[in-house]
C-alpha positions in Angstrom: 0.0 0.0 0.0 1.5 3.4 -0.7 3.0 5.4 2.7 0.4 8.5 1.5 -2.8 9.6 -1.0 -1.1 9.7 -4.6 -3.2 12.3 -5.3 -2.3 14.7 -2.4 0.0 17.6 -3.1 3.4 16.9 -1.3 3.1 20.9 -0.1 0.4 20.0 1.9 1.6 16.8 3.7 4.4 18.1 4.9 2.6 20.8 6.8 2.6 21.3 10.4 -1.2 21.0 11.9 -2.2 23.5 14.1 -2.2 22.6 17.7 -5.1 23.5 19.9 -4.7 24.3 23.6 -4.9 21.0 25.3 -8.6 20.0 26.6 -8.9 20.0 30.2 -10.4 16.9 30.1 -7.3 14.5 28.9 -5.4 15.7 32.0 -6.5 18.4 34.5 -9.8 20.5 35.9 -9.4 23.9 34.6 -8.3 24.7 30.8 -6.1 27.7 30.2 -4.1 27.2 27.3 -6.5 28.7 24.8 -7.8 32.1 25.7 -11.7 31.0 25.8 -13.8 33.3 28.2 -14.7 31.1 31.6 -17.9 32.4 31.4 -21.2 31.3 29.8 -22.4 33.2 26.7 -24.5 36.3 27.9 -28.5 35.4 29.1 -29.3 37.2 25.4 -27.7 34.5 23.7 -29.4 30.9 25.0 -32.3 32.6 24.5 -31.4 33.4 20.8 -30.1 30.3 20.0 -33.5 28.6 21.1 -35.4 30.7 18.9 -33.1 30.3 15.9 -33.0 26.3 16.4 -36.2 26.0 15.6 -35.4 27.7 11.6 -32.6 24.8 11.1 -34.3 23.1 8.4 -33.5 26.3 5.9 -30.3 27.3 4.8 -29.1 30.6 6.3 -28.7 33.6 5.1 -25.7 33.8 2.6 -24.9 37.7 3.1 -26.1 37.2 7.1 -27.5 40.5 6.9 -29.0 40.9 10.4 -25.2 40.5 11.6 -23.5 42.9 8.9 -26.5 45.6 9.8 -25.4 44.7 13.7 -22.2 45.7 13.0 -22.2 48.1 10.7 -24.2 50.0 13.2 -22.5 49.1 16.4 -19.2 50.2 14.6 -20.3 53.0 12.5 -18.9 51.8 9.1 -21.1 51.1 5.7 -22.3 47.5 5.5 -20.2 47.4 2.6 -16.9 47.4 4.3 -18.0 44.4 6.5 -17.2 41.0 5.8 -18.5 38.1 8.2 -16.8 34.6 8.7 -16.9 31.2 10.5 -14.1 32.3 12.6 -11.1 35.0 12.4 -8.7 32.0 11.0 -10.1 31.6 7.9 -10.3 34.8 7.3 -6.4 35.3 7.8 -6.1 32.3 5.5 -8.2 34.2 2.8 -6.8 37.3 3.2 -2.9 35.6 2.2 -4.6 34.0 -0.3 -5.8 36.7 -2.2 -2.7 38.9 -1.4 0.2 36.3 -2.1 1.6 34.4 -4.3 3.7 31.0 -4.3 7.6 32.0 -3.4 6.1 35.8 -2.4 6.6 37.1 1.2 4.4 38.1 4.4 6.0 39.8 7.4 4.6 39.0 11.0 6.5 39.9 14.5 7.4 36.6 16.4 6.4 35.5 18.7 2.9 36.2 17.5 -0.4 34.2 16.3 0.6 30.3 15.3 -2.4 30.4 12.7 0.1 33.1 11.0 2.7 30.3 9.3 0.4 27.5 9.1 -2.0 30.0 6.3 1.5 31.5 4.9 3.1 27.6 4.3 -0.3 26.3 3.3 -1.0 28.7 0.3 3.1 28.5 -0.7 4.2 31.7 0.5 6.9 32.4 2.4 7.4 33.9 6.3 9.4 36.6 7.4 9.7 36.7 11.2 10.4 39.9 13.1 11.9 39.1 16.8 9.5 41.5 19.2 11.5 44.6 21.5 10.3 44.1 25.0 7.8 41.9 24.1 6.4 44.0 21.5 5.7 44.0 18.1 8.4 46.3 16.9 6.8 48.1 13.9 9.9 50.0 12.6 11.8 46.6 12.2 9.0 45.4 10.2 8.7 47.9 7.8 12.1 47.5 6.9 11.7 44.2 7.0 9.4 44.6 3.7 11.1 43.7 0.5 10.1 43.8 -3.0 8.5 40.4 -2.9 6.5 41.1 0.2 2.7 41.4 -0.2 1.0 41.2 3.0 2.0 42.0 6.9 0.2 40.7 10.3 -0.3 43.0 12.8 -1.5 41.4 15.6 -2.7 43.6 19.0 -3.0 42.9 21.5 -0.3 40.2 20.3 -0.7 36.7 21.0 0.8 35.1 23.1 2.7 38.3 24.9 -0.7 40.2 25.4 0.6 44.0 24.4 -0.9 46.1 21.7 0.6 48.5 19.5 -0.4 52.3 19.9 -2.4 54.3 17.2 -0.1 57.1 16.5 2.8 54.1 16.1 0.8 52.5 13.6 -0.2 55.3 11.9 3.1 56.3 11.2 4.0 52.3 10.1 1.0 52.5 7.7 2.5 55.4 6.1 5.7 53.3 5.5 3.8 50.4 4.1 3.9 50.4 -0.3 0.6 50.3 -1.7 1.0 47.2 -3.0 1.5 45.4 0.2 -1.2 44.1 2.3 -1.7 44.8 6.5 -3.9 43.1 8.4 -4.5 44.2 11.8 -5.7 41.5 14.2 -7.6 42.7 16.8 -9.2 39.1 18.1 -8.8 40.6 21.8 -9.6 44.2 21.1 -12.9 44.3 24.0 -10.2 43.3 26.5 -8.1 46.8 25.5 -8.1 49.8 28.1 -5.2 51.5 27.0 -6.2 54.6 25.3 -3.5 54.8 23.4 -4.3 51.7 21.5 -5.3 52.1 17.7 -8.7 53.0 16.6 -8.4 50.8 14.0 -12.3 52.0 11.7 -10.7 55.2 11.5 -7.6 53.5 10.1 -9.3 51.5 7.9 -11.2 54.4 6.0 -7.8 56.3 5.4 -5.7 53.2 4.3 -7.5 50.9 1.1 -4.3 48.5 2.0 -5.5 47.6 5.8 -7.6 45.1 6.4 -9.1 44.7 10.4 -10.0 40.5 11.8 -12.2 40.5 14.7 -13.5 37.3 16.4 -16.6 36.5 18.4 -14.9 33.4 19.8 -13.0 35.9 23.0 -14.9 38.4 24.7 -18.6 37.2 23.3 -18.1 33.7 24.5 -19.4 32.2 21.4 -15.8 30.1 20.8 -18.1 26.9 19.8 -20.1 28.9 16.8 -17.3 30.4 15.4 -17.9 33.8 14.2 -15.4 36.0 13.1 -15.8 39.3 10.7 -13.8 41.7 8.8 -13.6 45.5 8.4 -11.8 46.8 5.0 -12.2 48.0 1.4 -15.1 47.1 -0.5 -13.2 45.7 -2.8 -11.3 43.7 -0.3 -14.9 42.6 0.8 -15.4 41.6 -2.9 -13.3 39.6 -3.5 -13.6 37.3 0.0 -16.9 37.4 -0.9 -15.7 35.5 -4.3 -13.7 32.9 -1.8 -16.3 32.4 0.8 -17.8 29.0 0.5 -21.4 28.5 0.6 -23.3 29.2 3.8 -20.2 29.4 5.9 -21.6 31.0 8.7 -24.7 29.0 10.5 -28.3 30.1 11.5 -27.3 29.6 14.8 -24.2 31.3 15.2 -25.6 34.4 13.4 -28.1 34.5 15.8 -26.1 34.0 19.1 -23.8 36.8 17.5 -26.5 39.2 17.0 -27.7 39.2 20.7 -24.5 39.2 21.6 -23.7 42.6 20.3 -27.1 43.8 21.1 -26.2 42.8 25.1 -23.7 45.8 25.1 -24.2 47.2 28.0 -24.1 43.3 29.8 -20.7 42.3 28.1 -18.9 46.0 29.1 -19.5 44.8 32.3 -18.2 41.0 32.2 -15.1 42.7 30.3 -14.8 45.4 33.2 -14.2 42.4 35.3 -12.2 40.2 33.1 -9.7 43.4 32.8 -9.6 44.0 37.0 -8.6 40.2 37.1 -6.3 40.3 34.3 -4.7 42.9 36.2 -5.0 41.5 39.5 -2.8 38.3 37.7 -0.2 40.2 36.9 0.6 42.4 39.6 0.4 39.2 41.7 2.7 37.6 39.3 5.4 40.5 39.4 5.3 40.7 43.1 6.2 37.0 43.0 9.1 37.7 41.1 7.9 36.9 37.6 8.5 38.7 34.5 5.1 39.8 33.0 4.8 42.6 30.0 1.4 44.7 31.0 -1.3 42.6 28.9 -4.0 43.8 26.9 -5.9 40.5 26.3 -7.5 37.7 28.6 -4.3 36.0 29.2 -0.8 36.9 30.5 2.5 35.4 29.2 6.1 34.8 30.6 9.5 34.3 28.9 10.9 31.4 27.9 13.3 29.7 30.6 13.9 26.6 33.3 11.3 28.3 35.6 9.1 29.1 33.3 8.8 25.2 32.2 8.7 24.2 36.1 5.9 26.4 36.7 3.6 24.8 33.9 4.6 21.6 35.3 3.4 22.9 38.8 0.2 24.5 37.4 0.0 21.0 35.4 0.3 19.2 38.7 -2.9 21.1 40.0 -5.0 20.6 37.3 -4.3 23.6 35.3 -3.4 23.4 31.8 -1.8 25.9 30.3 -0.4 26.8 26.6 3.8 25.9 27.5 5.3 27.3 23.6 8.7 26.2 24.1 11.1 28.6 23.0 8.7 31.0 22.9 7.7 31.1 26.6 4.6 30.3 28.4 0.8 31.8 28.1 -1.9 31.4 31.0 -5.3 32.1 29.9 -7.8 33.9 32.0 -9.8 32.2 34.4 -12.6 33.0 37.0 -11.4 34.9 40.1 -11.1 31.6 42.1 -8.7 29.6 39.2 -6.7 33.2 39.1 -6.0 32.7 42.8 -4.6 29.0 42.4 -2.5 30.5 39.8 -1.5 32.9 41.9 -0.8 30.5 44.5 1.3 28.0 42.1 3.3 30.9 40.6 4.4 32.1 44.2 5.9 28.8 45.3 9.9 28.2 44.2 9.1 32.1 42.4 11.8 34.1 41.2 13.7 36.1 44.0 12.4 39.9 44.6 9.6 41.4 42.8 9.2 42.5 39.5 7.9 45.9 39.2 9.0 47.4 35.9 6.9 44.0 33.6 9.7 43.4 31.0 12.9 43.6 31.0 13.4 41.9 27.6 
């Protein structure tokens, strides 16, 4: 029998599969290795879903119009700048295949999203890593990291796994440095987690620069990780032509739906993400004052540098039925949990910690 499928292309064998973050099921209690929000969807949403199941006989709606007119007036943009998908991730994968070619380049900082080389490899193309300042995405080392064969650059912020974000004026200025004929997309998949008001304001970027596309998800702050919902902001014509790649019915009935109240629930969510930021910053002040090195994050989890202790700790967290996301030589992310899994985190971290607290985040 032959070793693979004849008629598989030998590009795609050879590709790494992405790996999720470990269920908590196969090995601990509490998951935290995959930046999912410990709470239940908002009230809004079971009660949407119910309704909706009862319409899955029909196909939905191809365009999803009640989500695009959602968005379009929850973010003040025409409906024809809006793109919605199942998921962010395909959408990233779309987005390099309609910007680059086979033996073309895209620039990403690193360490950043994983999903970032698996779409790059997948569609032939070829990835340019940029090593992060201080655990940031240093923008002026990308840009001159773009050569002629670069077509598209990932932006993502807040930055997974190291949690920080980028600041508007910053990526105004990198914009400006981008050719025109070179792609950006910004991915904001954590942006309802952001309190910094010096992070960018990314619809007003989008309506000054034809060459910047914005991925959002529905899978972090909304809770709906299960329906996958993601959308885009950009050009029409950007919109156009996903809308020529986008597979039949992609997004359900039902996640449509759950997305809809979601949105509509505003005032609800600001207050679960109120909460998720006062624990995110509870995390890591207790962290510092432990000893550990923690950049000030942006997003629902928190990250620490590669290193000996940095494995140990995993192991320890491991040990009490915590699983986190351990990204060997690119350190070690803890997701957000409820105020009670913080604390054991909290408690893990301070055992065999670093000497002396850390009170400046990162000195990297």
């Amino acid at each position: 029998m032959p070793s693979r499928p004849p008629t598989v292309r030998e590009q795609f064998l050879s590709l790494p599969a992405y790996a999720a973050g470990e269920p908590a099921s196969l090995a601990a209690t509490h998951k935290l290795s995959s930046n999912e929000n410990p709470e239940p969807p908002l009230p809004a949403v079971g009660a949407a879903l119910a309704e909706a199941a009862r319409r899955i006989n029909r196909y939905p709606d191809l365009a999803n119009s009640a989500l695009v007119g959602a968005l379009a007036r929850r973010l003040s943009v025409p409906p024809e700048r809006l793109f919605v998908s199942p998921g962010a991730t395909p959408l990233l994968d779309q987005l390099v295949r309609l910007t680059t070619a086979p033996g073309e380049e895209v620039v990403t900082g690193w360490p950043s999203f994983e999903g970032y080389p698996l779409a790059i490899r997948a569609n032939g193309a070829r990835t340019v890593t940029v090593p992060l300042r201080r655990a940031a995405l240093d923008l002026p080392a990308m840009a001159a990291a773009i050569t002629p064969r670069t077509r598209l650059v990932f932006v993502c912020s807040p930055n997974n796994p190291t949690g920080t974000t980028v600041t508007h004026d910053r990526l105004a200025a990198f914009l400006e440095r981008v050719p025109e004929r070179v792609h950006v997309v910004l991915d904001e998949a954590y942006i309802d987690y952001v309190d910094d008001p010096a992070a960018p304001r990314a619809v007003e970027l989008v309506a000054e620069h034809p060459g910047l596309t914005v991925v959002r998800t529905f899978s972090k702050a909304h809770g709906l990780a299960g329906l996958r919902v993601g959308y885009a902001v950009t050009h029409p014509a950007m919109v156009d032509a996903l809308t020529r790649l986008r597979p039949a019915f992609g997004v359900t009935a039902l996640a449509e739906a759950a997305a809809v109240a979601s949105l509509r629930a505003e005032y609800e969510l600001a207050d679960r993400m109120e909460r998720a930021r006062g624990e995110r910053d509870r995390l890591v002040a207790g962290l510092r004052a432990a000893g550990w090195q923690v950049p000030p994050s942006q997003a629902n989890f928190v990250w620490l540098p590669p290193g000996p202790r940095t494995r140990e700790l995993a192991a320890r967290l491991r040990a009490n039925g915590l699983t986190t996301r351990l990204l060997g030589e690119d350190g070690l992310r803890i997701s957000l949990g409820t105020p009670g899994i913080n604390d054991l985190v909290l408690h893990t971290a301070s055992e065999d910690a670093p000497t002396g607290p850390v009170r400046g985040g990162m000195p990297v």
